[in-house]
N, C-alpha and C positions, 0 to 999 in steps of 0.2 A: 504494500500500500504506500503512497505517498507519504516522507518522512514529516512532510509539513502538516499532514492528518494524525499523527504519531503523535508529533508536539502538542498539537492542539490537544489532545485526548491527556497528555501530560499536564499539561496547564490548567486544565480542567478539575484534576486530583488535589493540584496546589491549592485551589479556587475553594474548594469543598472541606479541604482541611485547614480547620482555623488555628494549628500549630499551637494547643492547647498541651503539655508538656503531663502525660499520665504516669501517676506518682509511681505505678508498674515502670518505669521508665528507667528502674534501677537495676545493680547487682546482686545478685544473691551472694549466696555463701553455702560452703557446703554445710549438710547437716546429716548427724548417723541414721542411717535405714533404717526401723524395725514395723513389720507390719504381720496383725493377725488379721485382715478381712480377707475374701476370698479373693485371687486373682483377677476376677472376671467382674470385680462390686464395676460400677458406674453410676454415672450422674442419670437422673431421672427431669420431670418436671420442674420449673421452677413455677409458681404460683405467685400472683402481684395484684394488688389492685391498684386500680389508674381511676382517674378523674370521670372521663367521658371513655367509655367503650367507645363509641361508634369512632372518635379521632385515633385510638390505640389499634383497632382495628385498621384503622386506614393505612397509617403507618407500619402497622408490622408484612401488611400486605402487600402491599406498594414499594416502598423503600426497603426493607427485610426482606421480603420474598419465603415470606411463610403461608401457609396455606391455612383455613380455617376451617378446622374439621369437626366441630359444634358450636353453635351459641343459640340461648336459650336461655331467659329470664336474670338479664343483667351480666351473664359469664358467659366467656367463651371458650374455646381449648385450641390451640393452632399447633402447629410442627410442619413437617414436610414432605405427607402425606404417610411417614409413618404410625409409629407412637404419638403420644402429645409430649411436645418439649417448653410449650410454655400455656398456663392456666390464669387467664384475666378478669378480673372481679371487677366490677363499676363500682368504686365508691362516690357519688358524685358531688362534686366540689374539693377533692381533698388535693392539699398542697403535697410539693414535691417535699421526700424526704430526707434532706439533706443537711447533716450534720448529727444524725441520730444512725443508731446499728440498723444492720438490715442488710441491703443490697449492695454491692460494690460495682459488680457487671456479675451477668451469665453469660457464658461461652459458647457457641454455638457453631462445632467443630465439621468443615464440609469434609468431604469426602479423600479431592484429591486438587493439587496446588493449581490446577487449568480451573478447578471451581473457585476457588478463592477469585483469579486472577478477571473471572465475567462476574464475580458479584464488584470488583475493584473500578472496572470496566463500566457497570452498569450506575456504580452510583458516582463517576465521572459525569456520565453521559446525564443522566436526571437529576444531576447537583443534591446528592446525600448529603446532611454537613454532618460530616468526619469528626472525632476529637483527638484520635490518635494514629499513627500510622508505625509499626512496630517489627524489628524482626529480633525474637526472642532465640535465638540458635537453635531453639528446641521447635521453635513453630514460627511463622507469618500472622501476624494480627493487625487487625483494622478495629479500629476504638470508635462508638457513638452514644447518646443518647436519647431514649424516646422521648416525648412529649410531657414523659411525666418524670423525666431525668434518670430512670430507672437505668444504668451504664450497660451495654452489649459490647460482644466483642464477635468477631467472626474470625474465624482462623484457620490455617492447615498444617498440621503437622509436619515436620522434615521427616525422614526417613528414620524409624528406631532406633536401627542398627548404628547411626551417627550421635547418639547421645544418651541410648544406654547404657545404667551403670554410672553414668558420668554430670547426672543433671546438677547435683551441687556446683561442680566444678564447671558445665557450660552454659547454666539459662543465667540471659544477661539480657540486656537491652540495646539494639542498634535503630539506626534509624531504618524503615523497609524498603530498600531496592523498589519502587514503583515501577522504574523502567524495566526492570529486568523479569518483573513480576510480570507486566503486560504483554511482555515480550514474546510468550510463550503463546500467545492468540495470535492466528494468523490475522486477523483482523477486526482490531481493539475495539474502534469506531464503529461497527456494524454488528459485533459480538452478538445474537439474542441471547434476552436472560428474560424468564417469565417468573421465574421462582426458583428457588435453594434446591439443592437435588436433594433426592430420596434420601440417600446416604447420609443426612445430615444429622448429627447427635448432638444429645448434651455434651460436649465434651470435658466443662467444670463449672465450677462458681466461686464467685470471690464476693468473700463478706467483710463487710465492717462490722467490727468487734470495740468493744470497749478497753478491752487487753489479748494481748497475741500468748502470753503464756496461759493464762486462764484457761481460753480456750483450743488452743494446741492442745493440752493435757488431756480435754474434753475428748475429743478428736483422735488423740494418737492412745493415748489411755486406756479409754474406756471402749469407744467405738473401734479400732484398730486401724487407722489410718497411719503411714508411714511418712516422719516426717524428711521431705527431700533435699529440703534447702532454707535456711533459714537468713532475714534480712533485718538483722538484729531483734529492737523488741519492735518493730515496724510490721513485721509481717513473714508468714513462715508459708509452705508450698507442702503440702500433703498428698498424697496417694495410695492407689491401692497397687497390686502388682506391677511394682515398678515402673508406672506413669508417671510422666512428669511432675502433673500437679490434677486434683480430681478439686481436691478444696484452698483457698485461697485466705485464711482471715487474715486482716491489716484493721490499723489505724489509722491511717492516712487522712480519714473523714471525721474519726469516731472516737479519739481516745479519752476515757470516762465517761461515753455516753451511755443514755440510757435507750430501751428499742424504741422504734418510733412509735405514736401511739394512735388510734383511729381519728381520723379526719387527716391524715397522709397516706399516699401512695406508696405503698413499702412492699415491703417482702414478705409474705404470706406463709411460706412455706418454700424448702426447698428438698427433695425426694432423691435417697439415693439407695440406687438399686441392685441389689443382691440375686444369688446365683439360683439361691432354691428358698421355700419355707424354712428348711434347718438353719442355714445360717441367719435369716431372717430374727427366729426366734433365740440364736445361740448369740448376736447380736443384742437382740434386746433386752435378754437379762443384764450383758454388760453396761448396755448404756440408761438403764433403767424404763426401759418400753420400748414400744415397736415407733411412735408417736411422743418425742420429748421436747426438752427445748435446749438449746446448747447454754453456757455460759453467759451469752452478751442479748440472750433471747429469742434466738432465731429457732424458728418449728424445723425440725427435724423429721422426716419420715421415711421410715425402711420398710422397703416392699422389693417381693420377689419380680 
């Protein structure tokens, strides 16, 4: 294609991201391994409620590129025509919640680095506004937020084999090769994108927390998440079979806070999803139910 179509579609990325500096935007540090969940636990739903559905809906459809696979009496359920990966509640009129625990972003992990590079593509082309543009060595991420400031992230993994074993020592934060990232579309400008592909997952969640030890113990402790990488008392990076990071708490937004509380947009619940009923229930002895709350107040729920 014409290289002066190329640039345009590059200037275009510039345009949409408003070079908003996300506090992710740091170093880790390594941190020792230890995990009892099953290898195969994963992120589930995230659950939120927003001000007006019908604007959250717009946006997660449009600009996201999630699909809408029920709404029905003020909630809805979207994903990408799998599972449901995210659950919206109408509260109507409530402020964003910002400065209180809750939500930090959910991660909404495609498939493969050509998906990333048409969602990159597509919110050039219909001026997404961007907050972050990221390449973590472990993954590719693009930072936004919805209407109700509720933080997303979209991303694509690098190859396992280049960062296992080794995440203390490699996730870091550069800025994202755009060009190189688009590069891989024969043709950026013209790319169609109607929606996130099938393959699209939770791939994690990052909370704000009131305290990062608190809740790490919560977490690594009780629940058995393994802690990967830790970013002093700022924020630590947790997982299940040596994933990068499945949970995320920080202070960055939140430290001494208390949860947000109704008449704000916040986090509802966040679901993370185990192998079978056993470990389900072998689980919730440890972490005191199948339905708890962590440390800093966020709903927890473990389902098969």
């Amino acid at each position: 294609m014409p290289q002066r179509r190329v640039q345009a579609l590059f200037a275009l990325v510039g345009a949409a991201y408003d070079r908003a500096v996300d506090p992710e935007e740091l170093t880790a540090i390594g941190a020792p391994v230890r995990a009892e969940l099953p290898p195969q636990t994963r992120m589930g739903a995230v659950h939120l409620s927003v001000a007006e559905l019908d604007r959250s809906l717009e946006y997660y459809e449009t600009q996201i590129g999630l699909t809408v696979h029920a709404a029905d009496d003020g909630a809805a359920r979207l994903g990408a025509g799998g599972e449901d990966l995210l659950v919206l509640t109408e509260e109507r009129g409530a402020r964003p919640a910002d400065g209180y625990c809750g939500l930090f972003h959910f991660a909404l992990l495609v498939p493969d680095r050509v998906d990333l590079a048409r969602w990159l593509a597509h919110a050039a082309r219909d001026r997404v506004q961007l907050s972050g543009l990221s390449d973590h060595y472990v993954s590719e991420a693009i930072y936004l937020r919805d209407p109700d400031h509720h933080g997303i992230e979209i991303y694509a993994d690098r190859p396992r084999e280049l960062w296992e074993g080794e995440v203390g020592t490699r996730l870091t934060t550069l800025p994202l090769d755009t060009d190189d990232l688009l590069a891989v579309l024969d043709d950026p400008i013209g790319e169609p994108f109607e929606r996130l592909p099938t393959g699209t997952v939770m791939g994690h969640v990052h909370l704000c927390v009131h305290d990062v030890d608190t809740t790490t113990a919560f977490y690594c402790d009780r629940v058995g998440f393994a802690r990967m990488a830790q970013l002093g008392d700022e924020a630590a990076f947790l997982s299940a079979g040596g994933y990068h990071h499945h949970l995320g708490p920080n202070v960055w937004q939140s430290r001494g806070a208390p949860p947000a509380p109704p008449g704000y947009a916040r986090l509802t619940q966040l679901t993370v999803v185990l192998p079978d009923d056993g470990a389900v229930a072998e689980i919730a002895a440890r972490a005191g139910g199948q339905d708890v709350r962590d440390p800093a107040g966020n709903r927890v729920v473990f389902t098969a």
